[in-house]
VOGU-3710 file (C-alpha; in Angstrom, 3 decimals, decimal comma):
1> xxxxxxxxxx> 16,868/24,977/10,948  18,307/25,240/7,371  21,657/25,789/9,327  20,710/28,542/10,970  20,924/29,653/15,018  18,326/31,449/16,507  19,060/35,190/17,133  19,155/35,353/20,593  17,905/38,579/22,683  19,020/38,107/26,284
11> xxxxxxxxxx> 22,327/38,153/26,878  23,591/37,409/30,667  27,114/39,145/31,075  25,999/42,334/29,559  23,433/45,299/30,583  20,167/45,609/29,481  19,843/46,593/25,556  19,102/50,523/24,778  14,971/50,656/23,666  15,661/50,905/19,660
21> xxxxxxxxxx> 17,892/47,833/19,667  15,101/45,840/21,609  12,504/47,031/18,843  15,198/45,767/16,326  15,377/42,345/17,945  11,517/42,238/17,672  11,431/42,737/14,606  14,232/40,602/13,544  11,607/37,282/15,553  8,856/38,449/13,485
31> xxxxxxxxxx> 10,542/38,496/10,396  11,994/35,247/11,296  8,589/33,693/11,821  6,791/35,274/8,555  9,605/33,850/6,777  9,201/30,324/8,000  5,636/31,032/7,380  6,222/31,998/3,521  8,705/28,709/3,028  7,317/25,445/1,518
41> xxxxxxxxxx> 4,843/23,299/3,112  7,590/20,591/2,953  9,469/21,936/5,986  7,372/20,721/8,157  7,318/17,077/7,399  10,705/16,992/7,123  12,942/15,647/9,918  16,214/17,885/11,460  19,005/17,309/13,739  18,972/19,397/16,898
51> xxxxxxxxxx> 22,030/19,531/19,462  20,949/20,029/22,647  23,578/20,059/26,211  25,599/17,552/23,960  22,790/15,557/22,845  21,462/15,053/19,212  17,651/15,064/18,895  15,618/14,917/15,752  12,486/16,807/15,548  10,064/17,490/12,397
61> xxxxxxxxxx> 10,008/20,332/11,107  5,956/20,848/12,230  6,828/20,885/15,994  9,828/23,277/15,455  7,113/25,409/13,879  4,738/24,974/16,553  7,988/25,423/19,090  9,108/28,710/17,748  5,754/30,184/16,991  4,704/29,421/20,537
71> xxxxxxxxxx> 8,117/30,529/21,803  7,969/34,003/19,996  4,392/34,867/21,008  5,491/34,478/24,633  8,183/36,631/24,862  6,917/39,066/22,702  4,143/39,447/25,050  6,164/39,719/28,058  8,180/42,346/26,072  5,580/44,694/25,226
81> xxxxxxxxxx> 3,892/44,301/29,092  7,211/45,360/30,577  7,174/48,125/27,863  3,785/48,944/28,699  5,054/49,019/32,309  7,602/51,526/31,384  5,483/53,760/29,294  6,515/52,562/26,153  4,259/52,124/22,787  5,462/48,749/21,608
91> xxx> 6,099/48,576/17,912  3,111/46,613/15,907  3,314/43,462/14,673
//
C-alpha cells in the first residue's frame, strides 16, 4: 500500500536471524500496523492495485487491513510460542 512492500522476516537462502534482530522485525510489524491504524479512515474504502505471480488484483483498502492485521497476529503468535519454547521472554506489544 501507499507504494510500499511489506518488510519481510523469513528469508529462505539464509540462516536463522540472531534473537535481537527477530525482536527488531517485531517491532518493525507492530509499528507497521499502529501506523495503518493512526492513517485516515479513507484508506480503507479506497481501492489498490496488487501484483500477485504476474497477476494484477485490486483490493480495498478494508480487506488489506483486515489481511495484514490478521496476518501479523498469526505470526506474531507463532513467534513468541517458539520463543517461549526456547526460553525466551518475548518483547510486549
Amino acid at each position: 500500500m501507499k507504494g510500499k512492500k511489506a518488510i519481510e522476516l523469513a528469508f529462505a537462502d539464509k540462516p536463522c536471524l540472531p534473537k535481537e534482530k527477530i525482536k527488531h522485525y517485531l517491532k518493525l510489524h507492530w509499528e507497521r500496523m499502529e501506523r495503518f491504524f493512526a492513517d485516515s479512515s479513507e484508506v480503507l474504502s479506497k481501492t489498490y492495485p496488487i501484483e500477485h505471480e504476474g497477476k494484477t488484483h485490486h483490493l480495498d483498502g478494508y480487506w488489506i487491513f483486515t489481511h495484514l492485521l490478521e496476518h501479523d497476529i498469526h505470526h506474531r503468535s507463532q513467534i513468541h510460542q517458539y520463543l517461549r519454547i526456547l526460553g525466551i521472554k518475548p518483547p510486549k506489544i
